[in-house]
Structures are given as structure tokens and as C-alpha cells.
N, C-alpha and C positions, 0 to 999 in steps of 0.2 A: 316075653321077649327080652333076651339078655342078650350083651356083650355090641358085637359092632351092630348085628340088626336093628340096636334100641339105639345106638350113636349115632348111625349114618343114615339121612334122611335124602343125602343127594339133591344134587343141583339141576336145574331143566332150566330153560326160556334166558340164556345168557349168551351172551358175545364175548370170547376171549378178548379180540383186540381193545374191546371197550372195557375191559377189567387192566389191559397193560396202560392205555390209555388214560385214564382214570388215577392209577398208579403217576404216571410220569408227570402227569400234569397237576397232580396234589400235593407232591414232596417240592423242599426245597432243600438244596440244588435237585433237580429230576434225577429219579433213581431207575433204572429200567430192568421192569420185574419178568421173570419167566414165568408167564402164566401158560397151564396144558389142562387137559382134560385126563382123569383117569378112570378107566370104565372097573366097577364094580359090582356085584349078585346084589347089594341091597339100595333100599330105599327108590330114585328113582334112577340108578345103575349110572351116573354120574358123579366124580366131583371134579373140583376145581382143584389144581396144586400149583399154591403160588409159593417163588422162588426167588426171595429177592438179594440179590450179592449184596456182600458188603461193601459201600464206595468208598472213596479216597478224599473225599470233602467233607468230613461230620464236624459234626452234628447233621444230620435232619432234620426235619420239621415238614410241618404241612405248610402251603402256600398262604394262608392266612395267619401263620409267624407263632405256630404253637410249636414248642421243641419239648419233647420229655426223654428220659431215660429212665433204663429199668432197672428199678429196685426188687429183686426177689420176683417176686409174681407179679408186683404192681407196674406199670408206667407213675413214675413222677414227675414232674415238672420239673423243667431243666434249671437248676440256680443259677440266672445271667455272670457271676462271675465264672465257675465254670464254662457256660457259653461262650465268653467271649478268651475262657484261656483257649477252650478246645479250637474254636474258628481259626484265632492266631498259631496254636501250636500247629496244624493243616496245613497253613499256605491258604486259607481260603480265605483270610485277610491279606493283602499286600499292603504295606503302608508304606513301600517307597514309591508305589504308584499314587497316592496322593500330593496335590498340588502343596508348598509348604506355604505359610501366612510369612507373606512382609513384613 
């Protein structure tokens, strides 16, 4: 068995909205992904094709406050100065909406 019949093993027993669902409610800020089904000849004639735009607020992160970016092939962990230039260069910090100190 060579090429896609030995790659593609196919997806069964899934819920899209609970794979977008899943997506939305793991990233931070929510990213919302286009998940569809593509029917295929191998494995079990299913897969999944997720699609996620790129937003207008990055960094992402998952909602437990992990952020990485990709180096090459790898994900690495985001160095907080970069994090906090990218959040600031965004607009996804406003700092004239904080209250100033007396």
C-alpha cells in the first residue's frame, strides 16, 4: 500500500459543529474555523478540512494563556516581549482605555 491509500485513514464518528465549536472556544481571542467534510475512495471515505482565516487580533493562543509561533516546522513559544509588542502593535491592547493612577 503506497501513496494516499497508506496516508489517509479517514475520519468516522465526529460532529463538525463540535470540531468549530471546540476551535472557538479554545483560542484566545475566538477564531472561527470552517470546518466541512470531504468525501474520499480511501480509508473510511471521510475527512475533515479545517479552515481557519487569519484574524485581525494576534497573537493567538489557547484559552489556557499558551501562545506559540512558527519557527520552520516547529511551533515555539511565543517570547513575551514580542507578545506584548505584537498585542500592542494590533490594537488588541488599548491603553487609553485604562483608568490612570492619582
Amino acid at each position: 500500500m503506497t501513496g494516499r491509500a497508506k496516508a489517509i485513514h479517514g475520519a468516522k464518528g465526529f460532529d463538525v459543529d463540535v470540531f468549530r465549536r471546540g476551535i472557538y472556544e479554545g483560542t484566545s481571542p475566538s477564531l472561527s474555523a470552517q470546518v466541512s467534510v470531504l468525501t474520499v475512495p480511501e480509508g473510511s471515505g471521510q475527512l475533515l478540512v479545517v479552515r481557519v482565516p487569519e484574524g485581525s487580533h494576534m497573537p493567538y493562543g489557547t484559552t489556557a494563556g499558551l501562545f506559540k509561533q512558527r519557527e520552520g516546522k516547529n511551533c515555539m513559544p511565543l517570547d513575551p516581549q514580542v507578545f506584548a509588542r505584537t498585542r500592542w502593535s494590533s490594537g488588541a491592547l488599548d491603553w487609553s482605555g485604562q483608568a490612570a493612577d492619582a
